[in-house]
Phi, psi and omega in degrees: 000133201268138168304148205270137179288119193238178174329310212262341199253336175265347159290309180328294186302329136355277179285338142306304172315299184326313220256350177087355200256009187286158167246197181295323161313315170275347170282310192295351174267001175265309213260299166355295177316150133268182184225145202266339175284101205301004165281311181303329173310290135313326157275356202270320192289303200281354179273313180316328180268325163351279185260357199357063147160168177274122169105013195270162154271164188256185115272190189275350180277304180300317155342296211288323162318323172299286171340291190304337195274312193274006155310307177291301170339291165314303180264006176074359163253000000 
């Protein structure tokens, strides 16, 4: 049974993604899903359009933006 994706579990996935290493899998249970939550949600849309795949590269400005959403995930604003 898969752990239910909470902040902190989609900042992670975030931040992995940022780094190219998600796999397909891991994209449809992060970014595929929705969230009932308006951060996560909003954050789940802006890593989608961001990277609009999985394994994709960034650049450092999107780099820095990935970040900045699962900081905010983490800290709750």
């Amino acid at each position: 049974m898969e752990r239910p994706v909470t902040r902190k579990l989609l900042a992670t996935f975030i931040e992995y993604a940022a780094k190219g290493c998600a796999t397909s899998i891991e994209w449809q249970r992060f970014i595929v899903a929705h969230y009932a939550d308006p951060q996560m949600e909003e954050a789940r849309r802006e890593c989608a359009r961001v990277l609009q795949g999985p394994g994709r590269a960034v650049t450092s400005e999107q780099l820095g933006l990935l970040r900045s959403l699962a900081d905010r995930l983490r800290s709750g604003i």
